[in-house]
C-alpha positions in Angstrom: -35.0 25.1 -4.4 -32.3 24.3 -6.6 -28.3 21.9 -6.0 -26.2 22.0 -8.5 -22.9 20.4 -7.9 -20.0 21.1 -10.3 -16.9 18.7 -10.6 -13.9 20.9 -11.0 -11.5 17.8 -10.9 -11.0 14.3 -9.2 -10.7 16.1 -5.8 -12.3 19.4 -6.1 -16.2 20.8 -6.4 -18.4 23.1 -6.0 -21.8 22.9 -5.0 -24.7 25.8 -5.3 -27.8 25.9 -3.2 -30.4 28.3 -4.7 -33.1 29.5 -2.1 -35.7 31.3 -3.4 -38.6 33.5 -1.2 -41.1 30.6 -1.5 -39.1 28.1 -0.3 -38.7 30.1 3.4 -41.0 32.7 3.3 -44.1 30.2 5.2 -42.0 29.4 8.0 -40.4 32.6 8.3 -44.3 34.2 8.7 -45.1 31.6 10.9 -41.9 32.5 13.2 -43.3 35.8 13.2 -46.6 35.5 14.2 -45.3 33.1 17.2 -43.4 36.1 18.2 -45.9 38.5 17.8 -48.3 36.6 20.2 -45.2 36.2 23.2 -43.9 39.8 22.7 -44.2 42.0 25.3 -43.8 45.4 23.7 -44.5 48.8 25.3 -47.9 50.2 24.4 -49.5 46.9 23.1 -51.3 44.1 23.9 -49.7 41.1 23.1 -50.8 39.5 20.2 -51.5 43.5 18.6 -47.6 44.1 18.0 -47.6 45.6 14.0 -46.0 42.7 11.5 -43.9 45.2 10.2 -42.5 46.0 13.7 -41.9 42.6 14.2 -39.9 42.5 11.2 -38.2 45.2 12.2 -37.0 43.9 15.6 -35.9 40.2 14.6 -36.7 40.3 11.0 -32.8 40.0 9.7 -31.7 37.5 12.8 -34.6 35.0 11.5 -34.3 35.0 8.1 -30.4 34.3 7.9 -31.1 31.6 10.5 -33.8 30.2 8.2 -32.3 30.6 4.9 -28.8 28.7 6.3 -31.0 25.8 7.9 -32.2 25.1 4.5 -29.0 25.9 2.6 -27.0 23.5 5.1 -30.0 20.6 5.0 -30.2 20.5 1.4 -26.7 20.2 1.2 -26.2 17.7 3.3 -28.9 15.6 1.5 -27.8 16.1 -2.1 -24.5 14.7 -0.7 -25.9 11.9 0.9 -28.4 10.7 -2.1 -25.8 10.7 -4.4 -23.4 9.2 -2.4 -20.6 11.8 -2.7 -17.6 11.3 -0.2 -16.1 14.5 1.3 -13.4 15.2 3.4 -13.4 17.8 6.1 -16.3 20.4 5.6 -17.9 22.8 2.9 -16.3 25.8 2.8 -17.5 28.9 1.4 -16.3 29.4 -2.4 -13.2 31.2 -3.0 -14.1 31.3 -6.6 -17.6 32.2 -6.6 -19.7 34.9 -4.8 -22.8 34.1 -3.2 -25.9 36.2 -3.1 -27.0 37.0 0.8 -28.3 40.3 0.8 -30.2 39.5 4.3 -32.1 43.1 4.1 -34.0 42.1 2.1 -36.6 38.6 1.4 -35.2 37.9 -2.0 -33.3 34.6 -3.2 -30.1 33.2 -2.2 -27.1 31.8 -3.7 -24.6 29.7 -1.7 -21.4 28.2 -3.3 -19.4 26.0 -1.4 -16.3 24.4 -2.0 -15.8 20.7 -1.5 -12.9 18.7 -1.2 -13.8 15.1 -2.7 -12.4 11.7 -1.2 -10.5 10.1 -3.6 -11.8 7.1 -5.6 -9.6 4.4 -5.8 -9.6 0.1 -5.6 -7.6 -2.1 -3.1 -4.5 -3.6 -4.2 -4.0 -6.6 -1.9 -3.5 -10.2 -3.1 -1.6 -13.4 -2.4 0.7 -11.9 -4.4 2.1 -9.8 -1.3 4.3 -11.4 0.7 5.1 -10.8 4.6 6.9 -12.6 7.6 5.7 -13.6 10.8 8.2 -13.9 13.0 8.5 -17.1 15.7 10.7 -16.0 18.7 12.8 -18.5 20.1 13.3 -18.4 23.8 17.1 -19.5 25.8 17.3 -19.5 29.4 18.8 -16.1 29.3 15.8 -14.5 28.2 14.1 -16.0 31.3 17.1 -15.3 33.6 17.2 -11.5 32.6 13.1 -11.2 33.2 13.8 -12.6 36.3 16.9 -10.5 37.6 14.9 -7.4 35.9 11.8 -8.2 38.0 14.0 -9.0 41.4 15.3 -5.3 40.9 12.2 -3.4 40.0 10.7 -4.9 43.6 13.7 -4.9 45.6 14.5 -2.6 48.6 17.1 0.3 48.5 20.3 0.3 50.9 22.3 3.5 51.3 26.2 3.0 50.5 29.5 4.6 50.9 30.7 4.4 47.4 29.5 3.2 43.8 29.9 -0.1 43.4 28.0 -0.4 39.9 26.5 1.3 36.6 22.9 0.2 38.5 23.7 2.1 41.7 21.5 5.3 42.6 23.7 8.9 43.4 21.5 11.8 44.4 23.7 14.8 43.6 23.5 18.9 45.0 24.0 20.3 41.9 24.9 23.9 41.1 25.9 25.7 38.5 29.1 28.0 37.4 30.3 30.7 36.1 33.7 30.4 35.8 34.6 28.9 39.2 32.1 30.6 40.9 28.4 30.2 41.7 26.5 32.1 38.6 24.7 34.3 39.6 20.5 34.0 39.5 21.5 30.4 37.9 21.0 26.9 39.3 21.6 26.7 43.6 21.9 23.8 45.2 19.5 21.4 43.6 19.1 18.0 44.1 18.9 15.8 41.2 19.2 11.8 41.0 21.2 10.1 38.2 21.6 6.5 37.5 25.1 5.6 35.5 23.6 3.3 33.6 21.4 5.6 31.6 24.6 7.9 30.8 25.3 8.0 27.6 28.9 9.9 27.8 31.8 7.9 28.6 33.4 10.6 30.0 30.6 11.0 32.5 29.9 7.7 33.5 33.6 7.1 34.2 32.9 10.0 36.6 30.0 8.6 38.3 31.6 5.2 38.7 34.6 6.6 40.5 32.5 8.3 43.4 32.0 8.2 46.9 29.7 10.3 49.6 30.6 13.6 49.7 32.9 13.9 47.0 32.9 16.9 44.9 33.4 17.6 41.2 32.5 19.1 38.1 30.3 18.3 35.2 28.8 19.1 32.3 25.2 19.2 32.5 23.9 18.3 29.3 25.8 15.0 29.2 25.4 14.6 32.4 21.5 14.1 30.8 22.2 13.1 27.6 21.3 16.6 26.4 17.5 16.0 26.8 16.1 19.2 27.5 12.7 18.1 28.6 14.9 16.0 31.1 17.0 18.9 32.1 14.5 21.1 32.5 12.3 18.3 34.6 15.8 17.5 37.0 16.4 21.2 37.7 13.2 22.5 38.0 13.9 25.4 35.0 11.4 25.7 32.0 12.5 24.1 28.8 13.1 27.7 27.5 15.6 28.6 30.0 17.7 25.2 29.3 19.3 26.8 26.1 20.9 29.8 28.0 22.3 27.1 30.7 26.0 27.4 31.4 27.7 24.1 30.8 29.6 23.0 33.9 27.9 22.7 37.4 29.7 21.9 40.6 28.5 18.8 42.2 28.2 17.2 45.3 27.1 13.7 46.3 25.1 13.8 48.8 23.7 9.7 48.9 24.6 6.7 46.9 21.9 3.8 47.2 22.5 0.4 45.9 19.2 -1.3 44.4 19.3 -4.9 46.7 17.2 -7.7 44.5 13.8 -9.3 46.2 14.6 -12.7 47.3 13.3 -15.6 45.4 10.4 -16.2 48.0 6.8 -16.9 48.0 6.1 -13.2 48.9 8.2 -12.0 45.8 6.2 -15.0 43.8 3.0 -13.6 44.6 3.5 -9.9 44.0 4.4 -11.0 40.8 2.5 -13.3 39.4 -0.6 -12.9 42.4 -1.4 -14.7 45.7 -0.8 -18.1 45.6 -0.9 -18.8 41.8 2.8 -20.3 42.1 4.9 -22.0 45.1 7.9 -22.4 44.2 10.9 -21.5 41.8 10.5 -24.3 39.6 6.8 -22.8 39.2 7.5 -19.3 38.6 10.5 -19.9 35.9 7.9 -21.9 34.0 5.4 -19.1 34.5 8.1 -16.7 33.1 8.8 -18.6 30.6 5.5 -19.0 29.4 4.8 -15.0 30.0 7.1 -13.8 27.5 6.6 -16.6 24.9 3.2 -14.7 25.3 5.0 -11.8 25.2 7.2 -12.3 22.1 3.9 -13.6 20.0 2.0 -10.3 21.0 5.7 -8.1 19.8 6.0 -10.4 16.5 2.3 -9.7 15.6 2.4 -6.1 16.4 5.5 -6.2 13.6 3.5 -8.0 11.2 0.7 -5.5 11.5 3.2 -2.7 11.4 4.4 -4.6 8.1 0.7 -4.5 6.5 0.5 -1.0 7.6 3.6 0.1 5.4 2.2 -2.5 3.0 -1.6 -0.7 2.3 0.6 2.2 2.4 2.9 2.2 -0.6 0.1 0.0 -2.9 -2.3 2.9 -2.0 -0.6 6.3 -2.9 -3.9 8.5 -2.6 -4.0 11.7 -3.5 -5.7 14.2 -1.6 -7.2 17.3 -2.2 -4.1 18.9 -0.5 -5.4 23.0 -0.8 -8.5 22.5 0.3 -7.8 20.4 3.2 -5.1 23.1 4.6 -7.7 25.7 4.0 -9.9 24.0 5.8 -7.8 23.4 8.9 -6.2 26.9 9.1 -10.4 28.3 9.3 -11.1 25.7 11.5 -8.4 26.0 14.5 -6.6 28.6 12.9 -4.6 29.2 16.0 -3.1 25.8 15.9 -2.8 25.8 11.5 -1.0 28.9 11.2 0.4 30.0 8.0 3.9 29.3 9.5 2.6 25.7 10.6 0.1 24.3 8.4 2.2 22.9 6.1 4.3 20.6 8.4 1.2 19.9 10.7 -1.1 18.6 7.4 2.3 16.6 6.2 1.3 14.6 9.6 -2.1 14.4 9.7 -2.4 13.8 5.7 -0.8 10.5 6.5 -3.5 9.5 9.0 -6.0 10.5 6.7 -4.7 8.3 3.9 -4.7 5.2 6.4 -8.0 6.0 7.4 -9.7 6.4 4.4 -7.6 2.4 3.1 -9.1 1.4 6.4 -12.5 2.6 6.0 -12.4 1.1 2.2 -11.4 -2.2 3.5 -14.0 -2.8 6.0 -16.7 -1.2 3.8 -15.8 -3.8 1.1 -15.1 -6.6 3.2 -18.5 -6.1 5.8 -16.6 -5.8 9.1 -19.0 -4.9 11.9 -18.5 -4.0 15.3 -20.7 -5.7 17.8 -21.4 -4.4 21.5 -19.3 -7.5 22.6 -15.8 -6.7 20.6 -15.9 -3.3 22.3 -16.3 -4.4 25.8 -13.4 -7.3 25.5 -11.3 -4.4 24.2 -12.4 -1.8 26.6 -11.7 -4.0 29.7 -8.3 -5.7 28.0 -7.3 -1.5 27.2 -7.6 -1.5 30.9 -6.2 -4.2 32.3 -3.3 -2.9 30.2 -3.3 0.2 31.3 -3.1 -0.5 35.1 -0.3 -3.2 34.7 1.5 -0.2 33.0 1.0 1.6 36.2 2.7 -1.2 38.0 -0.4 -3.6 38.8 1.0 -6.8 37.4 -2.4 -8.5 38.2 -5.2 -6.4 39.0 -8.4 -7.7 40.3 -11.2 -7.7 37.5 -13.1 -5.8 40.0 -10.4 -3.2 39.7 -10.1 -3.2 35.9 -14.5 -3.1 35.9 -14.2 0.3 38.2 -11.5 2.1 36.5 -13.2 1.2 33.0 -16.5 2.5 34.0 -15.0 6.1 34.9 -13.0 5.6 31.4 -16.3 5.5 29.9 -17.6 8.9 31.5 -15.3 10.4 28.9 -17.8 10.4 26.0 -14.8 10.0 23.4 -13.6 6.5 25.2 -15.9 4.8 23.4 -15.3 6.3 20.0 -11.7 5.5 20.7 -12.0 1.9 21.0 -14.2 1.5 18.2 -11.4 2.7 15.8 -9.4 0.6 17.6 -11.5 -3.0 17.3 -12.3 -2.0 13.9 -8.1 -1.3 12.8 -7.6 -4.8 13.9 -10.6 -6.6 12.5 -9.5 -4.7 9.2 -5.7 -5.8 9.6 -7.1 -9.7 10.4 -8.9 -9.4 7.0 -5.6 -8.1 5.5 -3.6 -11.6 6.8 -6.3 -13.7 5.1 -5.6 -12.0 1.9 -1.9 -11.9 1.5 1.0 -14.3 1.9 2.3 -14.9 5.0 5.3 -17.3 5.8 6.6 -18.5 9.3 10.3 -17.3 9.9 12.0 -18.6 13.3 14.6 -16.3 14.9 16.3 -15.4 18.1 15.0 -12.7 20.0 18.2 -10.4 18.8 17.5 -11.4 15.1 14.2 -10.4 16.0 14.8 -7.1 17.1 17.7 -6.9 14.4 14.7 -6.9 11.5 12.9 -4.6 13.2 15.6 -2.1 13.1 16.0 -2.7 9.3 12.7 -2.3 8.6 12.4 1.5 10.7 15.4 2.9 8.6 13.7 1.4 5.6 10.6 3.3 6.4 
């Protein structure tokens, strides 16, 4: 048995596994004797069967399975004893030819290429300097949480005629050719807008001016604000089909409902915030407030971390071994990395793979384990946050315990929120090395640098 591994550049190798007849041939005769005693061949006994029949019949299948089980596990273990970091997989040598000539029990030649992690040092100091942000509250914060959540649980009334931009109108829509009904195109369907998600003027002015049964024209795409997934989703057309859509439809309103706003009860108070936990207005303002001051904290931390991201990013340019890696992907799932795609799909995924590889560098040199205890908080918080999202404000720890156990039948879950405890254990030991200064701001200002800092990305 023989490795030899050949540098061809920072990112690029190729490794050689020589197998020769002695270093398979033992097992291989044992694998044929073990067959020769099960067989059950026509006209002998078992345990009489002729070697060289034997050979015959699975001879070819056993040996390539052999001689690649030791190819692949001396591979493996040359990487692993001298510590050589790889990304994706070995892939058979473009620039070398192996020797496999399975008819007959010679030696063996395999060259792989490798694509090699790159080798680089952190660049992350006191000398990098980032904000965290302290949201200020005013009462209108806590007054527009309040009127939002009134509306989200209040009841709908039917009414004659729109009264405002937050008013329902379920329209019979169909659509023309000319002045006519197209032909084979759109009949009759029913679709709901809301004005206040309308982007056109032109259009909303429309939809303001409306009562039951009135009828009028409009043009469909800015009707929804020429989304075609939502076009295609209101009209019940595939997205392919949007494109060949004529743009005027004749419409009829059908139902306008006004959305009326949950009074300020105990029964509102405890759909919100759960039974009996407030008992009066005084109480629940309070709890608001103190809700999206949690909130805010959560939002300005999820910007600093977005901040540190960019941060690791532009002090860690890596370079990647870009040719192998596509190669790679395009043999791997080459219906997905086709020549006409790869490009653009790596351009993506090469990104991750850079963050990855800064985050896996990090907690290598900075020790950051994972205990059994950081991945159940964070499975059973992922939860909880998933069935609030789902319109469970407070769900019952019972709840959150059952719907995590079936999350965890999904044997990637786990793997999931391991990455997930170990990106922010890595991003905690990135705010102990930088700078990091306290900056007070309105909740606009707030959501004003945020914007900067997306088109400066």
């Amino acid at each position: 048995m023989k490795v030899t591994f050949e540098k061809l550049d920072s990112l690029n190798a190729i490794i050689s596994i020589e197998v020769k007849n002695e270093d398979y041939q033992e097992n291989l005769n044992k694998q044929f004797k073990d067959y020769r005693k099960k067989a059950k061949i026509p006209g002998f006994r078992p345990g009489t069967v002729p070697i060289g029949m034997v050979k015959q019949m699975i001879g070819k299948s056993v040996l390539f399975e052999e001689v690649n089980r030791i190819a692949s596990e001396e591979l493996y273990k040359y990487l692993q004893d001298n510590t050589i970091d790889i990304l994706g997989q070995p892939m058979t040598s473009e620039s070398k030819e192996s020797i496999t000539d399975f008819d007959n029990y010679g030696d063996f030649i395999f060259h792989f290429d490798l694509g090699l992690a790159p080798i680089f040092d952190l660049k992350i100091s006191e000398k990098d300097k980032l904000t965290r942000y302290e949201i200020s509250l005013d009462q209108k914060e806590v007054e527009t949480e309040i009127k939002n959540l009134r509306r989200q649980n209040g009841s709908l009334e039917t009414i004659e005629k729109v009264e405002s931009e937050n008013d329902s109108i379920v329209l019979i829509v169909t659509e023309l050719d000319g002045k006519n009904a197209k032909d084979g195109g759109v009949f009759e369907q029913e679709v709901t807008v809301l004005p206040e998600v309308v982007k056109s003027k032109k259009v909303k002015k429309q939809l303001l001016d409306l009562s039951t049964n009135d009828e009028f024209e409009v043009d469909v795409f800015d009707l929804f604000n020429d989304n075609e997934m939502v076009i295609s989703h209101s009209l019940g057309i595939d997205k392919e089909a949007v494109s060949s859509l004529k743009k005027k439809f004749k419409s009829t309103v059908k139902e306008i409902k006004k959305v009326m706003p949950a009074e300020l009860n105990q029964a509102f108070f405890d759909l919100v915030m759960g039974p009996g936990l407030v008992s009066s207005e005084e109480d629940f303002n309070k709890k608001i407030e103190e809700n999206l001051g949690s909130y805010y904290i959560a939002e300005a931390e999820k910007q600093l971390e977005a901040e540190i991201n960019t941060l690791l990013e532009k002090s860690h340019p890596l370079v990647l071994p870009d040719s192998f890696l596509k190669r790679w992907l395009q043999g791997t799932k080459p219906e997905t990395y086709t020549p006409e795609k790869v490009d653009e799909l790596y351009s993506n995924e090469s990104v991750v793979l850079r963050k990855q590889l800064i985050r896996e560098k990090i907690a290598e040199q900075y020790h950051v384990e994972v205990s059994d205890e950081d991945i159940n908080q964070t499975s059973f918080a992922y939860t909880a946050q998933m069935l609030r999202q789902y319109g469970l404000n407070n769900p019952d720890p019972a709840m959150i315990q059952n719907f995590e156990a079936k999350n965890r039948e999904d044997k990637n879950y786990l793997l999931r929120i391991r990455d997930v405890v170990v990106e922010k254990k890595v991003l905690d030991q990135v705010k102990q090395l930088i700078t990091i200064k306290s900056k007070k701001l309105s909740v606009d200002k707030f959501y004003d640098e945020i914007k900067k800092f997306n088109e400066k990305k």
